[in-house]
N, C-alpha and C positions, 0 to 999 in steps of 0.2 A: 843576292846577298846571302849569305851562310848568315848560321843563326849565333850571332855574338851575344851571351849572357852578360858580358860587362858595359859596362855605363862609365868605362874608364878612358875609353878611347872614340872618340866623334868618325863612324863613318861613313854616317850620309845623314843631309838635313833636307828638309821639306817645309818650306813656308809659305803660306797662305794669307793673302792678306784682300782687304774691298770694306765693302760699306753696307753696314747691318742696316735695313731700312725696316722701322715698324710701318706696318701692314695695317693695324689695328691700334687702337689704343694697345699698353704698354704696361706693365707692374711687375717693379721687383721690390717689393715691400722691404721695410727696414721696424718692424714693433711697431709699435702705440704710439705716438705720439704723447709727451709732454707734457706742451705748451695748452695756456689754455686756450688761447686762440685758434690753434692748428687743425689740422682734420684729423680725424682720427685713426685711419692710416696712411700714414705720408710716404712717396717713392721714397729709394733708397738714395742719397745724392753725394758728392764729392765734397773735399772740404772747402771749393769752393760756391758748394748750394746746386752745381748741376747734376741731373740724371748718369745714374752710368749703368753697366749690364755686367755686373761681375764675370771673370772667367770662367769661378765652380761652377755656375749656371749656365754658361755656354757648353761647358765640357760635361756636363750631367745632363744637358737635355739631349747631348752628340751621343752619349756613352749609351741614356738609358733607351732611344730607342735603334740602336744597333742589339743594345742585349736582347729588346723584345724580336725582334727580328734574328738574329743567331739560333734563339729558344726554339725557333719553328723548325728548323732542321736539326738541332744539335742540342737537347735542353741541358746535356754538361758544361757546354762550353758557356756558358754563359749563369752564375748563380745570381739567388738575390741574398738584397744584405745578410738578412740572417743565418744563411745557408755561407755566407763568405766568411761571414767572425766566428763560426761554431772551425770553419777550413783553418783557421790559422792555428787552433790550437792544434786540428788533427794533425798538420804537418809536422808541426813543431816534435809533436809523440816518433810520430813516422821516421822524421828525422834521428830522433836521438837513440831511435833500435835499428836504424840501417845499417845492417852488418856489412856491406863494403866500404862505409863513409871509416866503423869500427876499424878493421882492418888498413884502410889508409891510414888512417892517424896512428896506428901503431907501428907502422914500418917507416913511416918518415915523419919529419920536421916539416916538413915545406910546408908554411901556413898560405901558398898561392896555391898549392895542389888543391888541398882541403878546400878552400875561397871556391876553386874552380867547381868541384864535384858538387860542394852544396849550392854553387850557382844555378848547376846543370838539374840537379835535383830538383827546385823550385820550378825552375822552368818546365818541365816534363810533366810538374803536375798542378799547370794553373793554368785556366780555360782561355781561348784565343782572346779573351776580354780582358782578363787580367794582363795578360804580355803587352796589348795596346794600350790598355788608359791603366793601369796601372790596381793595386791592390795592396796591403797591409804587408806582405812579405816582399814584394817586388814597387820599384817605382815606376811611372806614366813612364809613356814615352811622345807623350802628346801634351802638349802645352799652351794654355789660351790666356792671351789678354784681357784685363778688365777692360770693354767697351766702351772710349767715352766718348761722350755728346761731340760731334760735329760743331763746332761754334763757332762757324762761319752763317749758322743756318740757325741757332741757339740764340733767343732770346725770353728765353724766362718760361716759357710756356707750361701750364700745369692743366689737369682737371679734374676736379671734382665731380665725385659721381653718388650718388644718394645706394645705398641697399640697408634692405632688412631683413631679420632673420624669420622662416617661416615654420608654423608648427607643420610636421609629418601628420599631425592626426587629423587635423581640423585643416588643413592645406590655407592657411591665413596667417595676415603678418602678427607674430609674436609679440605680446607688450615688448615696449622699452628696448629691442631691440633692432631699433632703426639707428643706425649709423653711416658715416659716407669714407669715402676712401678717393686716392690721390694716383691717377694713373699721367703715361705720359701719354699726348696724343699722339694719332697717326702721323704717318710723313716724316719723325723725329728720325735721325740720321745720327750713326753711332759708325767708328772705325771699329776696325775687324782685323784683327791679326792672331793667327794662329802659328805655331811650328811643333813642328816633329822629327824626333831624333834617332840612327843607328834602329831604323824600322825597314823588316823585311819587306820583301815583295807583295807578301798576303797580306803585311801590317796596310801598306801603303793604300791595295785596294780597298779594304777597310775602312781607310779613313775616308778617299775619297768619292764611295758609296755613301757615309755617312752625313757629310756634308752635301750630296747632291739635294735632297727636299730643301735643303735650305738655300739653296741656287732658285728652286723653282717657288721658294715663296709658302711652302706648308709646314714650315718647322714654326712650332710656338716655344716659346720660352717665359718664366716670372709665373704671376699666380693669375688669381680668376682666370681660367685659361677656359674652365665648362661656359665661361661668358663667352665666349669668344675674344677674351683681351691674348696678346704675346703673338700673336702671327709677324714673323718677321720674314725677310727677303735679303740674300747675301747677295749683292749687287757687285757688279766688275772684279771677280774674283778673278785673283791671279796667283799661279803655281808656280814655284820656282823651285829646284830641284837640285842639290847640291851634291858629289859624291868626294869622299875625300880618300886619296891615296897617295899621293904623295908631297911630296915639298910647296911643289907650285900650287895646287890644291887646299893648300894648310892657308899661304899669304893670296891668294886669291879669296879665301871666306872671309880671312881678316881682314885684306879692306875692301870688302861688299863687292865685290866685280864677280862672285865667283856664282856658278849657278847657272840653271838654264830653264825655258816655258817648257812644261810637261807636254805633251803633245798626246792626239788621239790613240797610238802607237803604245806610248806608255798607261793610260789610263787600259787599254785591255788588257794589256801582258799586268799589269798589276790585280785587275781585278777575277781576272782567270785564274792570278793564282789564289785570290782569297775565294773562289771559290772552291779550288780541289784543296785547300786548307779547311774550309769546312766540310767538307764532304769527309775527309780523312785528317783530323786534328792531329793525328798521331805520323804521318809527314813531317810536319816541321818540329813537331818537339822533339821526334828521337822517343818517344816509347815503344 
């Protein structure tokens, strides 16, 4: 796939979909609780009281350890937050002294030229991190489901778990800070569906490197995690891989027929190229 800056036109989708199993007990915290009854931090749950494992969570724990892994070979391509909100202003400066963006806009009207150039511009100079999961100037191009509870297998199930807080100096539990907290237990079964949109060939390996720990069971997601709680396992994952070019392509995604299993063939040629995309960043963006 050539490297399309617009998000205007659908030309290939990739979805991902199985069954998130925790591993471990389970917490995606939702504040303090309340109630005076309650625990004092209770799971996050649906409005109808069940557990679920938000998207941002799935796609923050996909995102942030691809970036620590990017870091190791390429520490540009990949920033952290503060280093990414200090980038949006720089662009924005960059942008508005670019003496050819200058120059276009003063010989023509076309506001899709211009769209085009400061598309191309963006792109050129946001790290292989920002082009896949997305960034303050540019949007995802990966998109996750809130995970909810299986409930066929859901029945109510909680746990409370006792902690307290300990002094650094004196290595003993702290007055008055004994409190408990509300995790889900192991074996808890959540659907899984992910998709991604109008992503290159480096995008693609990307992804599906990112999601492999999570195939084998060592991805954590939610908090207390130095506990050992959030170990999950993406269980019968299934890739389905759509390209769209022409007519029949368009009414084939529309009513769900269209698409095909990714096969061993495509996971190399995909992830070959996300490697000589990190090896040489400046490949696919055209700098």
């Amino acid at each position: 796939m050539t490297n399309d800056y617009s998000f205007a036109t659908l030309r290939n989708r990739l979805h991902v979909s199985g069954t998130l199993v925790a591993l471990t007990a389970l917490r995606i915290g939702s504040g303090r609780s309340t109630e005076v009854t309650g625990t004092d931090l209770p799971v996050l749950r649906d409005a109808r009281g069940r557990p679920l494992i938000p998207g941002a969570s799935i796609k923050g724990a996909l995102r942030s350890r691809m970036e620590s892994l990017v870091r190791v070979v390429n520490d540009d391509e990949a920033l952290d937050l503060p280093a990414l909100q200090d980038k949006v202003g720089d662009l924005a400066k960059l942008l508005e002294h670019d003496a050819d963006l200058k120059r276009l806009r003063a010989k023509s009207n076309n506001a899709a030229a211009v769209d085009q150039y400061t598309s191309t511009f963006y792109w050129k100079h946001s790290t292989l991190i920002d082009l896949t999961f997305g960034a303050q100037w540019t949007a995802s191009r990966v998109f996750v489901r809130d995970a909810l509870v299986d409930t066929s297998l859901w029945f109510g199930q909680y746990e409370v778990r006792n902690g307290v807080g300990i002094d650094r100096d004196t290595e003993t539990a702290s007055d008055g800070l004994l409190y408990d907290y509300e995790v889900v237990p192991a074996g808890t079964r959540f659907d899984f569906a992910l998709s991604a949109e109008n992503m290159a060939d480096w995008q693609l390996g990307m992804l599906v490197l990112a999601l492999a720990p999570w195939e084998r069971g060592e991805a954590q997601v939610g908090g207390f995690r130095s506990r050992g709680l959030g170990y999950v396992q993406l269980e019968g994952a299934s890739y389905d891989y759509t390209t769209v070019a022409n007519a029949d392509d368009v009414i084939a995604l529309l009513e769900g027929s269209g698409g095909a299993k990714i096969d061993a063939d495509d996971r190399r040629a995909w992830i070959a190229a996300f490697k000589a995309a990190l090896e040489n960043p400046s490949s696919v963006k055209g700098n």
